[in-house]
C-alpha positions as CSV (number, residue, x, y, z in Angstrom):
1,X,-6.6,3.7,25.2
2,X,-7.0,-0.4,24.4
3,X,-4.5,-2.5,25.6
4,X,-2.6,-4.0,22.5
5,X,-3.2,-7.8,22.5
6,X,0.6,-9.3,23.3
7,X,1.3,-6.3,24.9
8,X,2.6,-7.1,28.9
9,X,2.0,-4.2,31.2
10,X,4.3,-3.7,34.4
11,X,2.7,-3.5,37.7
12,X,2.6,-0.3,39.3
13,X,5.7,0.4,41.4
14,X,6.1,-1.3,45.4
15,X,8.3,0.0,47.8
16,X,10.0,-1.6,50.9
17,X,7.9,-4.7,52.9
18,X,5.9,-2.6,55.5
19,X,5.0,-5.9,57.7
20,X,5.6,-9.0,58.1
21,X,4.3,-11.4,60.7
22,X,5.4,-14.6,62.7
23,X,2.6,-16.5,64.2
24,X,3.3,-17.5,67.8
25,X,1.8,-19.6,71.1
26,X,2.3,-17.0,73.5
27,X,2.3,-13.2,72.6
28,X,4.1,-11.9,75.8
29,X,6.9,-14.0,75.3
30,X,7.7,-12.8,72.3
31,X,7.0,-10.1,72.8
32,X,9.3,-10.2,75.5
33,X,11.8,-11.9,73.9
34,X,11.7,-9.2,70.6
35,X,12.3,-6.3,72.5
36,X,14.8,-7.8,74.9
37,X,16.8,-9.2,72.4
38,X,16.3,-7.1,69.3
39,X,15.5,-3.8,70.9
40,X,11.8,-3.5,69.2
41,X,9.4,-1.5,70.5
42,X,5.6,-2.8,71.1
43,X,3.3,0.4,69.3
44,X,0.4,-0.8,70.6
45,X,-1.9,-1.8,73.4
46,X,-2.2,-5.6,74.5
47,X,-4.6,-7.7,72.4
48,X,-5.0,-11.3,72.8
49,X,-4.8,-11.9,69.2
50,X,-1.9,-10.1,68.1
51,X,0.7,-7.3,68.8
52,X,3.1,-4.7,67.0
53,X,6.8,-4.1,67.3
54,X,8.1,-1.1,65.7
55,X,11.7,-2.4,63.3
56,X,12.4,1.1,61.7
57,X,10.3,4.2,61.6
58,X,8.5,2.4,58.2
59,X,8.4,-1.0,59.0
60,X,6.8,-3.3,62.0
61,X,6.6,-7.0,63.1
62,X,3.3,-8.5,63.9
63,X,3.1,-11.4,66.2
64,X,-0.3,-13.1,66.0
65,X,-1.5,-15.8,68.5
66,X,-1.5,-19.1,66.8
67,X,-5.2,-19.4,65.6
68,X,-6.2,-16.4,66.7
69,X,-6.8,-14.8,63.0
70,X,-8.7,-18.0,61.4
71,X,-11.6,-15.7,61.0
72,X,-11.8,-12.1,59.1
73,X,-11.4,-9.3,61.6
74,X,-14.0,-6.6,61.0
75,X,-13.2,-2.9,62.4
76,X,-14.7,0.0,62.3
77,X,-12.6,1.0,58.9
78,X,-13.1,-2.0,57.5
79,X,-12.8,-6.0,57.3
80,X,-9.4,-7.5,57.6
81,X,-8.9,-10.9,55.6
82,X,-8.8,-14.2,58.3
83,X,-4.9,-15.7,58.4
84,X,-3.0,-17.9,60.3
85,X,0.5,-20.2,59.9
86,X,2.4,-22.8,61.7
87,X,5.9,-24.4,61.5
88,X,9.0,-22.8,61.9
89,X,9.2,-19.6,59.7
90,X,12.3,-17.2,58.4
91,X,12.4,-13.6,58.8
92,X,15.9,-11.8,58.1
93,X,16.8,-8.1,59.1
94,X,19.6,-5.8,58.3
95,X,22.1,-5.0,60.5
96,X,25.5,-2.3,59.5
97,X,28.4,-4.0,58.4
98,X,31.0,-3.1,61.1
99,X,28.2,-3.9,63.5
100,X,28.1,-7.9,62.7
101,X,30.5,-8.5,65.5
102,X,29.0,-6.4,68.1
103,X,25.8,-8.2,67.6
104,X,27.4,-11.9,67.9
105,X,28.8,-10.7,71.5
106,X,25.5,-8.6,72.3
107,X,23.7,-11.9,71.4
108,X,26.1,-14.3,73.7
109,X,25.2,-11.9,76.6
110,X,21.6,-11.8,76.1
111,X,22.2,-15.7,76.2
112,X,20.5,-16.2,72.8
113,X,22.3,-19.4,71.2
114,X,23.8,-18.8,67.5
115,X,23.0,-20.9,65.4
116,X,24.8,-20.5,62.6
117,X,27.2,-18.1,61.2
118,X,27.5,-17.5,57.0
119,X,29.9,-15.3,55.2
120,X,28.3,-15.0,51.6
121,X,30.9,-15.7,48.4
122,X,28.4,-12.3,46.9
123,X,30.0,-10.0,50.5
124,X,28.1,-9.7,53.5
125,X,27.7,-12.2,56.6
126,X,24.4,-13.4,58.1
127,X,23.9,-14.6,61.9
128,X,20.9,-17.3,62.6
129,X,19.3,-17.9,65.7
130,X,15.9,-18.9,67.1
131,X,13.0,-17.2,68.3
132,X,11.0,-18.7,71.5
133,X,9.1,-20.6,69.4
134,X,11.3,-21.9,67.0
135,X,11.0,-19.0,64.3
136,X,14.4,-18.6,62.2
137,X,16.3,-14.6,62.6
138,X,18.5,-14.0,60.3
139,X,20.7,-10.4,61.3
140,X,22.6,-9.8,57.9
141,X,25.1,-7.3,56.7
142,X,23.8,-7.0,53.3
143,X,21.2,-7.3,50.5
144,X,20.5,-10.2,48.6
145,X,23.0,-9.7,46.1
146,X,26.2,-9.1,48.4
147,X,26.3,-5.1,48.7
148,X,26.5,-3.2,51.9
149,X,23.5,-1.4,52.7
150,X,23.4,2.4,52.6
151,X,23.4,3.3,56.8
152,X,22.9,7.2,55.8
C-alpha cells in the first residue's frame, strides 16, 4: 500500500520510560545515597562506568560516571551509542497521595534538606530536594495533569 502524499502517519505506540539516567562524579555515593534515601535497589555488579538501581519492577535508574560513556560501548550483543551530560539535571518520581507527608518526615530523618515544597492549582503536591551532586528529585503525588495515580 503507498503512503498517500499529505497523509501523516502516527508512530507506533510507546509505553512507560524504562530508564533514565543521571550522570554523576562518584558512583558509590550515589549509589549510596539512592538506596539510603530512596530505597532503590543496585541490580547489578560494580562497574566503574556505571550502575543500575531498580525504581519499580519495569523501570531502573542508571548512574554513569561523569565521562565515562564519551565513547560507544561494544558488548558481546551489540554496540551501545557513546553519551555523557553535565549540570544539574531533574528527574521526578511518583509517590501515593496519602504518602506525601510520610515522605517529608522520612526525608528530615534521613537528614536530606527539602528544598522546596509545591501544591499544584491541577491537584497533587511535589517535594524537591538534591542529590549528592546537585541533581534535582522531585517525589510527586500525581501526573502531569493533576490526577492521583492509580496505586492498585
Amino acid at each position: 500500500m503507498k503512503r498517500q502524499r499529505g497523509a501523516t502517519r502516527m508512530p507506533p505506540r510507546i509505553g512507560t520510560v524504562l530508564e533514565t539516567s543521571l550522570y554523576v562524579d562518584d558512583l558509590q555515593r550515589s549509589v549510596n545515597f539512592y538506596e539510603r534515601t530512596l530505597g532503590f535497589k543496585p541490580v547489578e555488579s560494580e562497574s566503574t562506568r556505571m550502575r543500575t538501581l531498580d525504581v519499580t519492577p519495569d523501570q531502573v535508574l542508571l548512574l554513569f560516571k561523569k565521562g565515562g560513556s564519551v565513547k560507544a560501548t561494544v558488548t558481546p550483543f551489540g554496540t551501545i551509542p557513546p553519551t555523557d551530560g553535565d549540570g544539574q539535571l531533574h528527574v521526578a518520581f511518583a509517590i501515593p497521595k496519602e504518602q506525601f507527608d510520610e515522605w517529608r518526615v522520612y526525608l528530615q530523618e534521613k537528614s536530606v534538606e527539602v528544598e522546596s515544597t509545591v501544591k499544584w492549582p491541577e491537584g497533587g503536591q511535589s517535594l524537591y530536594f538534591r542529590d549528592p551532586d546537585g541533581h534535582l528529585i522531585e517525589l510527586k503525588s500525581s501526573n502531569w495533569y493533576g490526577q492521583e495515580l492509580d496505586w492498585r
